[in-house]
Each structure stands twice: as structure tokens, then as C-alpha cells.
FIMAR-226352 format. One line per 8 residues: their letters; for each residue x, y, z of C-alpha. Coordinates in pm, 1 decimal. Layout:
BEGIN
A) X:Y:Z  ... $
# end
This chain:
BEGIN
XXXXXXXX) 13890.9:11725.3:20217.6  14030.1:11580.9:20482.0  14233.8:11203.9:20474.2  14319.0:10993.8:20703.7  14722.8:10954.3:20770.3  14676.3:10553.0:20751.6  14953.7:10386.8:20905.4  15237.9:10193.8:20696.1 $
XXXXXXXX) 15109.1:9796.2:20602.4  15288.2:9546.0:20830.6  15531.8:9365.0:20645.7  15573.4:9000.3:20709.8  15809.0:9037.0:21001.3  15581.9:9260.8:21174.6  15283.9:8999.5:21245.6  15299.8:8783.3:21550.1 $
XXXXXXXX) 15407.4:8440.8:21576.8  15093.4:8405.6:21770.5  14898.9:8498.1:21502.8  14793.8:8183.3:21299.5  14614.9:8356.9:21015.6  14837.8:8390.2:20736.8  14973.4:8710.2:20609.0  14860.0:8906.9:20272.0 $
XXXXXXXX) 15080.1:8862.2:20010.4  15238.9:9232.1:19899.2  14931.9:9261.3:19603.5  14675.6:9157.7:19834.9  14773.1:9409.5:20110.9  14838.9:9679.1:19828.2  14474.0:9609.7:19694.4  14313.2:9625.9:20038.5 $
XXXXXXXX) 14523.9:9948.5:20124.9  14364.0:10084.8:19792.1  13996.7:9989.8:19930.3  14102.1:10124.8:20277.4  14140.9:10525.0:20133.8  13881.6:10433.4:19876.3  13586.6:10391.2:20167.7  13806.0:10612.8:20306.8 $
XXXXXXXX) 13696.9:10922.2:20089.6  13322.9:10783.4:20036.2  13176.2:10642.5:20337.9  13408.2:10822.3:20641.1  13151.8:11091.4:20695.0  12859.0:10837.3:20681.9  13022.4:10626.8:20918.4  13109.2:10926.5:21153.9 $
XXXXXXXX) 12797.2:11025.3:21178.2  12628.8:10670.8:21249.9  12912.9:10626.4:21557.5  12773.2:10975.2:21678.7  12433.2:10836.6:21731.1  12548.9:10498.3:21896.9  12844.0:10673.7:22126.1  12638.7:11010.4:22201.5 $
XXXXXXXX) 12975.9:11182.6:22162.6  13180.5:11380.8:21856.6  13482.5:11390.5:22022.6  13464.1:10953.8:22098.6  13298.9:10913.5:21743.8  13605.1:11064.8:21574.4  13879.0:10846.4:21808.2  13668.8:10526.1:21728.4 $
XXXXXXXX) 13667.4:10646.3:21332.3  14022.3:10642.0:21301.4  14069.9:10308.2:21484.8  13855.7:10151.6:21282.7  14016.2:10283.2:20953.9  14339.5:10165.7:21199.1  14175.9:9812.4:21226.3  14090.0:9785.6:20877.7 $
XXXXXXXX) 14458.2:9852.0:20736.8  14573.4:9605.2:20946.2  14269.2:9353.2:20882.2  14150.8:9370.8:20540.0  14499.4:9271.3:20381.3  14439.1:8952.7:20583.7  14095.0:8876.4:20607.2  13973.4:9037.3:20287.8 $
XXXXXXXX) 13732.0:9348.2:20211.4  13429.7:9285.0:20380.4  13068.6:9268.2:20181.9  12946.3:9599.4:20365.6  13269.4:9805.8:20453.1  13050.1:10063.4:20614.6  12880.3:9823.4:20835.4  13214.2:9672.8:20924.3 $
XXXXXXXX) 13406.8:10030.3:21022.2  13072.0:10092.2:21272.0  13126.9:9760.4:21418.9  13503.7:9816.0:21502.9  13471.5:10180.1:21556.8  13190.4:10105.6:21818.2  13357.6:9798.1:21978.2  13731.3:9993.0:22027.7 $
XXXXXXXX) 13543.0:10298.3:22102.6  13368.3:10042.7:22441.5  13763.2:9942.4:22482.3  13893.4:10280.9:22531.4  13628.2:10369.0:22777.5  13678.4:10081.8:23003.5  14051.5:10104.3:23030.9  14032.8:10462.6:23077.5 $
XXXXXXXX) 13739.6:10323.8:23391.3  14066.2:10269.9:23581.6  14051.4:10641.8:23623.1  13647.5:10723.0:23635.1  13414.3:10509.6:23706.5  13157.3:10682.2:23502.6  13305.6:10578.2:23213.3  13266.5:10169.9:23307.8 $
XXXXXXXX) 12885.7:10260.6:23318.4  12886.6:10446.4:22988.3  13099.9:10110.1:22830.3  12828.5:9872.8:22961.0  12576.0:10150.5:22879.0  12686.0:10166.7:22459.0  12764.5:9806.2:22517.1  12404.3:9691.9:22580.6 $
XXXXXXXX) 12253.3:9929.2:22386.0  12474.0:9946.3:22075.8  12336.1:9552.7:21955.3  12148.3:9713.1:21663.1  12513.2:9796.0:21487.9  12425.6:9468.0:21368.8  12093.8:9550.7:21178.5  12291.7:9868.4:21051.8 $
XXXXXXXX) 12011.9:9942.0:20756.8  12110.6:10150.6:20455.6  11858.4:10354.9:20528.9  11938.8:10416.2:20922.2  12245.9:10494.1:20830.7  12172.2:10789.4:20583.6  11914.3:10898.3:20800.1  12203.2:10925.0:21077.1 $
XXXXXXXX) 12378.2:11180.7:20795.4  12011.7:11395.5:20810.7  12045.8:11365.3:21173.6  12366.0:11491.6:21235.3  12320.3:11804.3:20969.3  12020.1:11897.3:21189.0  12215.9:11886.9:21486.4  12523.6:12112.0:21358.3 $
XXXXXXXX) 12279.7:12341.7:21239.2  12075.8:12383.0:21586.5  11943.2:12728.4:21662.8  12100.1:12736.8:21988.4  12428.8:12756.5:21831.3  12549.4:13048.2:21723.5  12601.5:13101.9:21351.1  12903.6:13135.0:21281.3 $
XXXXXXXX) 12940.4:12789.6:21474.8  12655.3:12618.9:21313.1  12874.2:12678.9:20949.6  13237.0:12570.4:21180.9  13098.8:12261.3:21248.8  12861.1:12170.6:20967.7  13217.8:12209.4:20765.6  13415.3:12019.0:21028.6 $
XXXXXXXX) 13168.7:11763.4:21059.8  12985.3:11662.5:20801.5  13195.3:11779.5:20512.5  13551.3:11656.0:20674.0  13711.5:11998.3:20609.8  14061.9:12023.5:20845.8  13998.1:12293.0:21082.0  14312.9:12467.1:20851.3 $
XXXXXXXX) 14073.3:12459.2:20572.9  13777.5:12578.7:20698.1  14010.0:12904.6:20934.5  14141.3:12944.3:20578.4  13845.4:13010.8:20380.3  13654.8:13255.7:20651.5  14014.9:13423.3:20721.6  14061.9:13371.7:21068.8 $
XXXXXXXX) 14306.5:13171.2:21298.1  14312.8:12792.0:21320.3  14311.4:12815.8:21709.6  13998.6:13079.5:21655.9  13808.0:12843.3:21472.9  13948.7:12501.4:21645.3  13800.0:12704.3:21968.7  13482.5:12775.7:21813.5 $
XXXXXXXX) 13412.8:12419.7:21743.1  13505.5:12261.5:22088.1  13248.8:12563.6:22227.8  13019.3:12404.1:21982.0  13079.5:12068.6:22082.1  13007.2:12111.1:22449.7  12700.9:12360.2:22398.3  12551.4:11996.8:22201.0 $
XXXXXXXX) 12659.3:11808.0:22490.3  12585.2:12016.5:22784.6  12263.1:12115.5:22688.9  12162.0:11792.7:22591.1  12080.8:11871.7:22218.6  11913.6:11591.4:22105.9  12068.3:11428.9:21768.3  11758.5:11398.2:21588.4 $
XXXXXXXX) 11555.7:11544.1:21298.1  11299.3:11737.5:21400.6  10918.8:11648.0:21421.4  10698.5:11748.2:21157.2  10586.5:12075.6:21391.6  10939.3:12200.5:21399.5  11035.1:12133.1:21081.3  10990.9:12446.5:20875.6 $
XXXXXXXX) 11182.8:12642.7:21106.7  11462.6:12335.1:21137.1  11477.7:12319.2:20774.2  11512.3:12706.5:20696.0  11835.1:12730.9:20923.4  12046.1:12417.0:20743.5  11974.7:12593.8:20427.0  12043.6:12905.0:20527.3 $
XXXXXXXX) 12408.5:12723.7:20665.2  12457.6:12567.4:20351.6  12368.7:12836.8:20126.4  12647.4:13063.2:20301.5  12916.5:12818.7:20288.7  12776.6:12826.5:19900.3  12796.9:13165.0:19892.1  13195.2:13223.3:20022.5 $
XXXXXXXX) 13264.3:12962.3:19750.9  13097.0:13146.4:19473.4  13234.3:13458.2:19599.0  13467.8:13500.8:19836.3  13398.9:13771.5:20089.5  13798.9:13873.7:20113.1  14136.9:13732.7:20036.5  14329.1:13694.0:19662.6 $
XXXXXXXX) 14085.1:13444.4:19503.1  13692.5:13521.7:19375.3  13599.3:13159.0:19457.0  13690.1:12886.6:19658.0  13589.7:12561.7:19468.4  13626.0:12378.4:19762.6  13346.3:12526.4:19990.4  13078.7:12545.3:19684.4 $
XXXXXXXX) 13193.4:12184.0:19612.3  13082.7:12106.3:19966.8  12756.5:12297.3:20001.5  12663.2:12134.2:19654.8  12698.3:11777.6:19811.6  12518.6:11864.7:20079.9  12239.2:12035.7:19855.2  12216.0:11683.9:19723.8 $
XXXXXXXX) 12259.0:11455.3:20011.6  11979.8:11701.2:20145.3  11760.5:11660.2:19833.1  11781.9:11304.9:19842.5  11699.8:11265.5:20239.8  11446.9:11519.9:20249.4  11297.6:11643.1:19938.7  11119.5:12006.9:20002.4 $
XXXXXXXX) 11017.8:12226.2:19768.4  11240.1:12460.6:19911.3  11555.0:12215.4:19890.2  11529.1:12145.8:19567.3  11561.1:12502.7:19501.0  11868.3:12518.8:19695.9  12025.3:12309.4:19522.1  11900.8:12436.3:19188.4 $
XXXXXXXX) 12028.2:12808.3:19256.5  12422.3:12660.1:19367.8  12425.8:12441.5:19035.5  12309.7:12729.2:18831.2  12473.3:12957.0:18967.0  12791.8:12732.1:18977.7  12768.3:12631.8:18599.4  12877.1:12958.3:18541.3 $
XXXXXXXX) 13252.9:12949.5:18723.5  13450.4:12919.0:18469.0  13355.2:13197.0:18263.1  13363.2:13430.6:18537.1  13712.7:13533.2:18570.4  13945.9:13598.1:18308.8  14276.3:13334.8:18282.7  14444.6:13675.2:18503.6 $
XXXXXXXX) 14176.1:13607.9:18719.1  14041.6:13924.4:18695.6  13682.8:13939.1:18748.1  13410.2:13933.4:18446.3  13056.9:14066.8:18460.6  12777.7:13851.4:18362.3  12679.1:14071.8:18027.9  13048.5:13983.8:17934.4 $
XXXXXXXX) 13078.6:13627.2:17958.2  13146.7:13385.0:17674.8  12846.7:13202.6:17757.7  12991.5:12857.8:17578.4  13161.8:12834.6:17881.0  12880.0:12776.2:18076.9  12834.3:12422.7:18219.2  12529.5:12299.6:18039.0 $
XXXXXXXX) 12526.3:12015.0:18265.6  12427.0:12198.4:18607.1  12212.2:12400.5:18412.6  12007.3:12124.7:18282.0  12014.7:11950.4:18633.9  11922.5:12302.8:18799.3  11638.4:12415.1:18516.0  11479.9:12040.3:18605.5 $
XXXXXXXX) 11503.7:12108.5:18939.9  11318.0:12430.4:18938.1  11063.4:12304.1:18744.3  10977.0:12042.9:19006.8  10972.6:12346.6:19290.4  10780.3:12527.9:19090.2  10520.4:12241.8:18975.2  10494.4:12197.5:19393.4 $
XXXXXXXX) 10320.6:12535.8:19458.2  10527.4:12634.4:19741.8  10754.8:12933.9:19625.0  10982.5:13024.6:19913.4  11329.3:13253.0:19860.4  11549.9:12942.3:19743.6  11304.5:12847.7:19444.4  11258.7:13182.5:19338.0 $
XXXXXXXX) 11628.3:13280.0:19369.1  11680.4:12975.3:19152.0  11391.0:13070.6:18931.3  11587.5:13426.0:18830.7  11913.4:13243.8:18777.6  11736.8:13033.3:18542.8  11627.9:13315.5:18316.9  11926.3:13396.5:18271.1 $
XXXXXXXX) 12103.1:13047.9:18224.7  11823.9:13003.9:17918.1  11938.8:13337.8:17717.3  12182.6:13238.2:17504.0  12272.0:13595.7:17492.9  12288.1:13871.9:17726.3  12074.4:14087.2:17527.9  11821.5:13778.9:17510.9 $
XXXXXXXX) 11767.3:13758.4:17889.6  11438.5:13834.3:17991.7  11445.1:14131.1:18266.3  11046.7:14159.2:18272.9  11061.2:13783.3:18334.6  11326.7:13847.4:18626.6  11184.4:14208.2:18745.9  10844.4:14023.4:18813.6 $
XXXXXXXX) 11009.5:13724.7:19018.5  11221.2:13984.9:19228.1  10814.5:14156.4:19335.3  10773.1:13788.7:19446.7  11078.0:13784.6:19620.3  11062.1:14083.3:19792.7  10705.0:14007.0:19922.8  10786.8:13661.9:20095.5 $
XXXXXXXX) 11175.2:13762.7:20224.6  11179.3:14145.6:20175.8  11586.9:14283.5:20191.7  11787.8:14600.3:20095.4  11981.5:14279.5:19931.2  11708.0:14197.3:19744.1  11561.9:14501.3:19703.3  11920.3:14582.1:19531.7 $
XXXXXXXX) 11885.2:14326.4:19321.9  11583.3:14438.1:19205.2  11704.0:14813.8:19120.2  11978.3:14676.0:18884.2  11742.6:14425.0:18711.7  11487.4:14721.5:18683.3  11792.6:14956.1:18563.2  11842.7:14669.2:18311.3 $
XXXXXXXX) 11460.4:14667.7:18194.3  11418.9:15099.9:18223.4  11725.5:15211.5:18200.4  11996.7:15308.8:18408.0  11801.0:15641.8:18566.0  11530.0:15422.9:18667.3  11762.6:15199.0:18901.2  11953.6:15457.8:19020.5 $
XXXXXXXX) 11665.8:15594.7:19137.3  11570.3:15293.0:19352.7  11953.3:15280.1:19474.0  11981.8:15631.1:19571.4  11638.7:15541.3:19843.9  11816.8:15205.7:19954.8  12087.2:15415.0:20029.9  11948.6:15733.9:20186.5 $
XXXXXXXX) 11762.4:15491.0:20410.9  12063.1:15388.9:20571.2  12067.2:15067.1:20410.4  12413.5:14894.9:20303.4  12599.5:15199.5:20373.7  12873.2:14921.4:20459.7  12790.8:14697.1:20144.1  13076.4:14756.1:19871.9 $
XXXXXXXX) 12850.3:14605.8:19599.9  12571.3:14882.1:19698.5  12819.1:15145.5:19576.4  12997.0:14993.8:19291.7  12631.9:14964.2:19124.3  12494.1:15281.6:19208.6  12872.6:15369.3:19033.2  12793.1:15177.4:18737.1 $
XXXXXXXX) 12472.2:15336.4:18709.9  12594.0:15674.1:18692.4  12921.8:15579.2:18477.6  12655.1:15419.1:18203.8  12477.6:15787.9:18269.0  12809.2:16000.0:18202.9  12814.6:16117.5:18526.5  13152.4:16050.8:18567.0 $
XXXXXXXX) 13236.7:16265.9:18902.0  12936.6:16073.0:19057.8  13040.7:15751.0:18926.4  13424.7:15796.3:19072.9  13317.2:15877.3:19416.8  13114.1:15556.9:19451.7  13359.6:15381.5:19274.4  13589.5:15529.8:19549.7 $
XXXXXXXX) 13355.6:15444.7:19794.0  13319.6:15109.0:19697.5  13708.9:15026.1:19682.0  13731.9:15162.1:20020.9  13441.3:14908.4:20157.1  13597.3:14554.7:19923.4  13814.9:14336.8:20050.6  13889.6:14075.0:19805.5 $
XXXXXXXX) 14171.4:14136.2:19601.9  13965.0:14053.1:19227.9  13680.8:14334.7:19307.8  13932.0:14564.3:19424.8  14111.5:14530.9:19110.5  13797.6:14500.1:18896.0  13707.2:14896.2:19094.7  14059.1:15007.1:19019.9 $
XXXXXXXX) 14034.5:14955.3:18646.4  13686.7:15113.7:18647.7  13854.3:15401.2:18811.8  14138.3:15443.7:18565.3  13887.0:15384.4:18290.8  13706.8:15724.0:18423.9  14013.1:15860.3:18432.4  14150.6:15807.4:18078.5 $
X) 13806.1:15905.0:17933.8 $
# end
């Protein structure tokens, strides 16, 4: 997460003899500086997104952020912490943010008009409800997430935005450049702008569709958290951290069915982190796992969550995802899981969002119900249709199949196959002990 680099405290020497208002004594202005990166971490994001709505402008809402946070270290040691520190940092963010433009008017005179434009307009900073204010956090979700961005953007700027990732961190996780990724937000930025994007949640019509692409944005920054598509680590805590508070902000703004079950499959599935890897970090399957390890706090929170999507009626692909990952967060055992249970939710699954992914999925829960013949079977067809030809995880299971088979030339060139295809260091060194195991036997 990003912080903000707050300026040193004035000391006593540094205030103006002009200034009558006497200065904090060393405690107070420690205390204050203490609130300062405390609403710092907590409400910067809210209040961000509230000075997008009144200044119409990312680029001026993150200047006037940082002033006020500038205003406040300088204030608060003074003055004291106000009663609503969010409601104060929109105030001085807005006001300095009306300063800048008309001293920069000097230069454009479009700028006076937008000062005296935010200026007239921005008078309901002072009825800044609770409510409004989360609402502008829905609002600005919905707008990094707009179809007419492209994807990869839409996750850029959802990160960069709304989460407060540096642009470091977020080139870091998806393995490309900072300048790549700094470039794919600014192009993001002015497609908002340009084509006059409105920041708003959509009406009830457009909803469905609105709602499907933030989840489908959150549930891949999710997913390269859970498991990391490439690099030397299986997860990055960070990015599943961050799709899990939005999963909640999200539940709590705008609770759908589908939502809910969102946020239910990333806490389920996330319970399970620390029994995935060995302390070498070397990866370990789900059948494997000491189960104690499990965090029986998301699971509860997830398990109640899917029973409210599924008490709704409405099963779409998040609930029903989440509804699988449940049957296997109740077995206390791997031989206890229920794969009849989990066979019959992947025919549901496959009906309303059919995928070779899912359709996967299904062949290794069906190898786990029939046997290992039976799934191969279904593999071998995803495969000889062409589908995830590309997908290492295709071949390392059609490789498992045929190892737990003894058909050990088969299994080693898929396992081959599948080391070719991987690119994150764990899986390639999970494949190269499967390999040697072959090998040795």
C-alpha cells in the first residue's frame, strides 16, 4: 500500500511571527502526526475518490489529496484533530485544489472558469454525508472498471486507484515495466476524460452487465494473488489482500447475490494459504494439506456467505464457484470431500458460464468421483478440441491422470509438456520433482 511521504513537523522556529495561534507542544504535534498517517491508511482512498467527483479530474484529485494530508500536518498539531477528519481533508483538498487552478489561470484562462466552476458548485463539501461519501467509493470502482477501457487497464487502474497500490507494485505483480504500466494508466486516465465517462453507478438497466465486469476485475487481481501467473512466489498476499477489501467494500455498497459469492469464493479459497506451500515454498496439492492449517475464520465468514447467495435463488458463476470451494472447506478430510456434491455443481456451472476451464475442472473432479480413466477421458476431448493447448495446468493433469494410471511414458511427456508451458518458478519445480519421481520409479 501506498503512504504518503508527509513532510517533517515544523519546529517552533519554523512558524511565523505573524502567526498568532500558538504552536503544539512536541507531544501534541507527535500525537496529531500519529492521527495524520492513521487517516492516512484508512480514509485516503475514500477521500480520493469523493475529490474525484467534486474536481471531475484524477490527476487534480490526487494533487489536492496530498495537500490536504500537507495542510493537515501542518494544522492539526495546532488546531487539533478535527471531529470528521474525512470531511475536513475534502474541504482542504477541494479549496487548494480551486487555488492551484486559479494561479495556474495566469497561463489559461480555462482554468479561472473551471475554479469558479468547482467553486460554485463544490458548496455541498459541506453536507459531506457518510453515505455520499461511500457511495463516491461505488462510483469510482464503476468507473475504473468501464467497458470502454481495455482490460488490462480496467485492473491498472482499479489497483492504482482505488486500492493505492504504487505503480512499482502493481508493474511488479503482472511482470511488466513501471513506465509500461505508468503509461497504461495515463491512457486510461484520458480515455475517462476524453470520452466523457461519466463517474457514476449505473442505472438499474445497465447494471447486470456493469456489475459482471468489476467482478470479473476484482476476481483477477484475486486470482494473481492466489496464484501467481509467473515469477518466484505462488502468491502475492498483497493483491488477494486487495481484491478481498474490495469484495467487502463491494458487499457492503451493493449487496448481489452474485457479490456475495465473490467474496465468499476469495475468503474460502484464501483460508487455505498457509497450508499450501511447504516452509521451502514448494507447492502442496490440496489432497495433501494439513487441513488444521486452514483459516476457520474465512471459512465460516465464506460458508455464511454462500448460504445467503444460495437462499437468494440467483446462482450465477461466483456463487457456485464458491459453492464447490465450500464442499471442500467442510471435509475435514480429503477422503471426506464430497465429489458427487461438487461433480453436480460443476453441470450447473458449465450450463450458465460453459469453459474448457471449467469444463477442466470438471474432468478432474469426475476423475476424483470415477476414477482416473474416466477424467482422462474428458481431458484427452478438451484437448483434441484445440482447447488449452497453451494452458500448463491442462497438461500437468492430464499427466497426473496417467501417472495415477502407470502410464508413466504418457505421464512424462505431459509432464514435459507442461514444464515447457509454466512460468512460475513453484509449479515448475513442483513438475520437475514429478518428473524425477517418474524417473526414479
Amino acid at each position: 500500500m501506498e503512504f504518503l511521504r508527509l513532510p517533517p513537523a515544523r519546529g517552533m522556529n519554523e512558524i511565523s511571527s505573524a502567526d498568532s495561534r500558538p504552536a503544539a507542544r512536541p507531544r501534541e504535534a507527535a500525537d496529531a502526526r500519529l492521527a495524520v498517517d492513521s487517516v492516512y491508511r484508512t480514509e485516503s482512498r475514500r477521500v480520493l475518490a469523493t475529490l474525484i467527483r467534486l474536481l471531475g479530474d484524477f490527476d487534480l484529485a490526487e494533487e489536492a489529496l496530498h495537500e490536504a494530508f500537507a495542510s493537515a500536518i501542518e494544522q492539526w498539531p495546532r488546531e487539533g484533530i478535527p471531529a470528521n477528519p474525512r470531511a475536513w481533508l475534502v474541504s482542504a483538498g477541494r479549496f487548494r485544489a480551486i487555488d492551484s487552478l486559479r494561479r495556474r489561470a495566469r497561463f489559461d484562462a480555462s482554468l479561472g472558469e473551471l475554479a469558479s466552476r468547482l467553486d460554485r458548485t463544490g458548496q455541498e463539501t459541506s453536507e459531506l454525508a457518510s453515505e455520499r461519501v461511500e457511495d463516491d467509493q461505488l462510483r469510482l470502482i464503476f468507473t475504473c472498471c468501464h467497458p470502454a477501457l481495455a482490460p488490462e487497464a480496467q485492473v491498472a487502474l482499479t489497483l492504482r486507484e482505488v486500492c493505492g497500490l504504487t505503480t512499482e507494485e502493481i508493474a511488479r505483480a503482472f511482470l511488466t515495466t513501471p513506465s509500461t504500466l505508468a503509461q497504461r494508466i495515463v491512457r486510461a486516465k484520458n480515455k475517462i476524460k476524453n470520452a466523457g465517462i461519466p463517474y457514476e453507478v449505473p442505472g438499474r438497466a445497465d447494471l447486470p452487465e456493469r456489475i459482471e465486469a468489476v467482478l470479473r476485475v476484482v476476481y483477477l487481481v484475486f486470482n494473481e494473488g492466489y496464484a501467481a501467473s509467473s515469477g518466484d512466489s505462488l502468491t502475492r498476499a498483497e493483491l488477494s489482500g486487495e481484491a478481498i477489501r474490495l469484495g467487502r467494500l463491494l458487499t457492503e455498497l451493493l449487496p448481489e447475490t452474485e457479490v456475495r459469492g465473490l467474496l465468499a469464493l476469495m475468503l474460502i479459497q484464501e483460508s487455505r494459504r498457509m497450508a499450501r506451500a511447504s516452509a521451502s515454498g514448494e507447492i502442496i496439492l490440496l489432497e495433501d494439506q494439513d487441513r488444521s492449517l486452514w483459516n476457520r475464520e474465512q471459512i465460516d465468514e465464506g460458508l455464511a456467505l454462500v448460504r445467503q447467495a444460495f437462499a437468494s435463488g440467483q446462482l450465477g458463476p461466483f456463487t457456485l464457484q464458491a459453492a464447490i470451494a465450500s464442499v471442500h472447506a467442510d471435509a475435514r478430510t480429503a477422503a471426506a470431500t464430497d465429489w458427487n456434491r461438487i461433480v453436480a455443481l460443476y453441470d450447473l456451472l458449465l450450463q450458465i458460464e460453459p469453459s474448457p476451464i471449467v469444463a477442466l475442472n470438471r474432468a478432474v473432479a469426475v476423475a476424483m468421483r470415477d476414477g482416473p480413466q474416466a477424467g482422462l477421458t474428458l481431458v484427452d476431448e478438451i484437448l483434441s478440441a484445440g482447447h488449452l493447448a497453451e494452458y500448463h495446468l491442462a497438461h500437468a493433469a492430464r499427466a497426473e491422470l496417467c501417472r495415477r494410471l502407470g502410464n508413466v511414458e504418457e505421464a512424462r511427456g505431459s509432464y514435459e509438456r507442461a514444464l515447457a508451458l509454466a512460468r512460475q518458478a513453484p509449479e515448475r519445480q513442483f513438475l520437475r520433482r514429478r518428473l524425477a519421481e517418474i524417473a526414479a520409479a
